[in-house]
N, C-alpha and C positions, 0 to 999 in steps of 0.2 A: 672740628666744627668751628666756624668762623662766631666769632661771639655778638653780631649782628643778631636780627630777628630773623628768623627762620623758620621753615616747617609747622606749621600750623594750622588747623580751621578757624573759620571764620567767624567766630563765636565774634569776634570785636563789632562785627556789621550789624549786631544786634542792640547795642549801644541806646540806650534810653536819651531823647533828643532834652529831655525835663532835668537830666545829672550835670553836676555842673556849672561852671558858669557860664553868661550870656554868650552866647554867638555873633560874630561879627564879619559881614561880609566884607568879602578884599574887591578893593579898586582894582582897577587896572590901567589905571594912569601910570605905576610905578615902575611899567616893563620897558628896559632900554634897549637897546640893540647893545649888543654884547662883542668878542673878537676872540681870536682862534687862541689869543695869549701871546707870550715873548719865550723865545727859546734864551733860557742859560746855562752856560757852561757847566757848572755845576750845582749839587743838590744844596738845601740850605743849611748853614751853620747854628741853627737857632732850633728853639723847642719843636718836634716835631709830635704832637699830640695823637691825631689818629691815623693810619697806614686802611686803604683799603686797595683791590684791584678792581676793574669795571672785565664786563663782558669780553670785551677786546684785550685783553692780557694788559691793560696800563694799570700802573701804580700811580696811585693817588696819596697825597700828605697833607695835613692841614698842619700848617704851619706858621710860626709867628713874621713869617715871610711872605704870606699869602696860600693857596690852592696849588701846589707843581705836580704835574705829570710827567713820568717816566714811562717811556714807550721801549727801555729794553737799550737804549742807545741816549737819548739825547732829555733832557728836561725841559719844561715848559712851563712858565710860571701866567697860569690861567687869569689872574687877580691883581696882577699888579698894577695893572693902567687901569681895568673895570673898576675896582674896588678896592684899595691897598688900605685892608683890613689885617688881623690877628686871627689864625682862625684858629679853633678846638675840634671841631667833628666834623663831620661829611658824610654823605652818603650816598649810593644810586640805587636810583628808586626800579620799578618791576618795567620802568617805560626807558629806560635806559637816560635818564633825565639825573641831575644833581643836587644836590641838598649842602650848603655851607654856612656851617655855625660859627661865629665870632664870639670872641670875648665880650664885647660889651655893643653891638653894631645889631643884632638880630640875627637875620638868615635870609641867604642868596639862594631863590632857585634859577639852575640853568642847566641847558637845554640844547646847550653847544652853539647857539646862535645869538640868543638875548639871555636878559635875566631880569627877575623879577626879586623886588625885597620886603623883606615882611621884617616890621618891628610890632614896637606894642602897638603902635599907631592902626595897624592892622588887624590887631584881637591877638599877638602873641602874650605870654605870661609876663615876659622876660625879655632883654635884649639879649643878655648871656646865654647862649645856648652851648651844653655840656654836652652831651649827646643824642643821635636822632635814631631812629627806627622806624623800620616799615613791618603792619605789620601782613598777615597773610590776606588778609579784604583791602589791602591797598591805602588802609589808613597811615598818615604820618603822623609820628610822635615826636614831639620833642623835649627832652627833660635841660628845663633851664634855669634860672637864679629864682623863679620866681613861682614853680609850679610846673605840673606835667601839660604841656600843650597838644589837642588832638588836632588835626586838620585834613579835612574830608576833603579835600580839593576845590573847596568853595566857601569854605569858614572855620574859625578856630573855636574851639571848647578848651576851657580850662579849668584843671584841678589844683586845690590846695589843700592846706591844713583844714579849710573848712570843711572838706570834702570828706576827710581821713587819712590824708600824708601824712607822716611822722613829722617831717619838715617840707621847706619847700624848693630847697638846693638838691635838685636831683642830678645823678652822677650817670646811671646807665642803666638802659631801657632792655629788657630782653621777653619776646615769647616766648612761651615753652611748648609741647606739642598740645596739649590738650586747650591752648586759644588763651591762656592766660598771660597775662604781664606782670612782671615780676621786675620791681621799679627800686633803683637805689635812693632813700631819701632820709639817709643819718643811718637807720635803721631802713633793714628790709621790707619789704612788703607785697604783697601780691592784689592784683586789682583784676577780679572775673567778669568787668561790662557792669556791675553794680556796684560794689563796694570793696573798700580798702583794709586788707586785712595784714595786720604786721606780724613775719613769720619771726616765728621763736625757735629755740632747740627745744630737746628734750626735758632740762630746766628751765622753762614756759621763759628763758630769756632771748631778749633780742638781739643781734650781733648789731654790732656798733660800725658808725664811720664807713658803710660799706663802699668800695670804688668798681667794683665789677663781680654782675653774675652770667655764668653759662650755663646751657645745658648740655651735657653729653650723648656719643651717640646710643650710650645705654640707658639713658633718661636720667642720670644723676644729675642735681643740683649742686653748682660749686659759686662759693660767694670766697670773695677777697677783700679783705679790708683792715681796720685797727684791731680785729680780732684774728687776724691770720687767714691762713687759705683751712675751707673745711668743705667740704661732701657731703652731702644726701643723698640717703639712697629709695627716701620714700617712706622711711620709718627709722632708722638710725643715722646720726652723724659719725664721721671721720674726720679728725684735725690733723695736718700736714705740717703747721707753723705756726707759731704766735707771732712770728713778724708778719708786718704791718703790709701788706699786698697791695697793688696798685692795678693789677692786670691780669689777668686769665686768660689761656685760649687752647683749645686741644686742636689737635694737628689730627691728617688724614689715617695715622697711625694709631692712634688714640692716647699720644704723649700728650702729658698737661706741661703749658710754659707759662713760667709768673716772673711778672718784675714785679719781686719782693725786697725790702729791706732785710742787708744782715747783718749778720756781729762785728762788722768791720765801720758800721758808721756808714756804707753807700746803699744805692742798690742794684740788687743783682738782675740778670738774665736769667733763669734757669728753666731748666727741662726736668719732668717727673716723670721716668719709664714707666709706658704703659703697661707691662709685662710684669712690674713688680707693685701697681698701687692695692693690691689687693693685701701688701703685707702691712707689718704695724712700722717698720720703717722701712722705704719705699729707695729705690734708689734717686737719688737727686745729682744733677751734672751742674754746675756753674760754669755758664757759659763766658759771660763779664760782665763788669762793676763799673756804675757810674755815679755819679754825682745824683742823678734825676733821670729815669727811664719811666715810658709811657705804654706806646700800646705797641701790640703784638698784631702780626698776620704772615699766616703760609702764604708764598706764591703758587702759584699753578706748577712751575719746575720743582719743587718742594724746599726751595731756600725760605729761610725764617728771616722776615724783616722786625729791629723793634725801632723802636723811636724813642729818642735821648735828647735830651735839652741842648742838645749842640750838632742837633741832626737826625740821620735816620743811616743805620748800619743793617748789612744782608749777611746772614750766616749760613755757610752751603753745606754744613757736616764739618768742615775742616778750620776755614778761614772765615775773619770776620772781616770785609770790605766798607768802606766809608768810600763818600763820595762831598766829602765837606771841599770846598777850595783850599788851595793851597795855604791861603792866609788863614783859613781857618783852620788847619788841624793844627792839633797839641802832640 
């Protein structure tokens, strides 16, 4: 299960227009004519943050290189003459349309033809956008430096601390199936369309520092952060790690993979066999170690891509492939 939003009703369309802060309609002076991108040679040598795939079998990276697509052969660096930004996240949305979060720049939507940009100027929270979501009503979310941003396709709502954040550096946005959002903001928390409730364990404590939750295809809740990788299963927790977790994601098989820190000082790649997480220790594979690894996704052929501060690598079962240039590998 892809750790995107997913599978849900549409409890968010019921959204009270009064929660909140002000709404702010968007211009549309801001939309340019856009271009198909610049093919290069090869993938980038630089952080690569989020991995997604679209419809059409392309990979997608936001990278501190810009937006490049991978069609299976050849690269394409979407952003670099549009807008040769930093980016963190991405998304595509239910319209087959794209969502691009930068570091400190806002968000580019585009559309494969033009593009439109939203900063604060526009009613976003934040310029920094960390990551987006869509959720099952076709709302987008985005969790940025400054607060959770909603945008109904015609104006932005925002939440903060005033609202019931913990903080207002959100990390990653997830719905679960029952229509909830379940938002990283220091601590956890869950937001039902009215109010912000911070989940705890069983000792009414909050996990700390959270960077990614999922849900599973058996409805378990699993959060990763400075408190390690742990499980929910609806009434009891399960802990996997005390190292400090950066990423989650379960594959079509129902393996859990995390880029966690280990006893080595890096962090790792690894996979948690589906077939044994039901024991008290679980089998674990280390895949490999880097300095700084980010996010996780299956492709459609079921190779594993993650993303590494000096690029993005594809793992088929056997072999790990880079596609850094020449000048860049180590």
């Amino acid at each position: 299960m892809k750790y995107v939003c997913t599978y849900a009703f549409s409890l968010m369309s019921f959204f009270h227009t009064s929660y909140g802060q002000s709404q702010k309609n968007i211009p549309k002076d801001n939309i340019k004519t856009g271009t198909k991108g610049v093919i290069i040679p090869y993938g980038p040598n630089s952080s690569v943050r989020t991995i997604r795939q679209d419809r059409k079998g392309n990979i997608w990276l936001a990278s501190n290189e810009g937006i490049i697509r991978y069609d299976g052969k050849s690269f394409t660096n979407i952003t670099g003459n549009l807008f040769p930004d930093r980016f963190f996240s991405l998304l595509e949305d239910r319209n087959g349309n794209f969502w691009f979060g930068t570091y400190g720049s806002g968000v580019y939507y585009y559309d494969g033809k033009s593009s439109q940009h939203f900063t604060t100027s526009e009613g976003l929270a934040s310029n920094l956008v960390m990551t987006i979501c869509e959720d099952k009503a076709g709302i987008i979310w985005f969790g940025t430096g400054g607060g959770l941003s909603r945008y109904d396709g015609k104006s932005f709502r925002n939440f903060t601390t005033k609202d019931g954040l913990p903080q207002n550096d959100i990390t990653t946005i997830m719905e679960d199936k029952t229509g909830r959002l379940w938002i990283g903001a220091g601590e956890p928390c869950i937001y039902d369309g009215r109010t912000f409730a911070i989940f705890r364990n069983n000792e009414d404590k909050a996990f700390e520092d959270v960077l990614s939750i999922i849900e599973d295809k058996k409805g378990n809740i699993w959060l990763g952060g400075g408190d390690g990788l742990w499980r929910y299963d609806g009434s009891t927790f399960a802990n996997f790690t005390k190292n400090h977790v950066r990423c989650i994601y379960e594959d079509k098989k129902g393996n859990i993979w995390t880029n966690a820190f280990n006893d080595n000082g890096k962090f790792a790649f690894s996979r948690y066999d589906e077939k044994s997480l039901s024991d008290k220790k679980p089998t674990v594979t280390e895949i490999a170690q880097s300095l700084n690894l980010f996010d996780i996704l299956e492709a459609n052929d079921g190779s594993i891509w993650f993303g590494a501060f000096d690029g993005v690598y594809r793992y088929d079962g056997k072999t790990i492939t880079d596609f850094k240039s020449p000048a860049g590998k180590k």
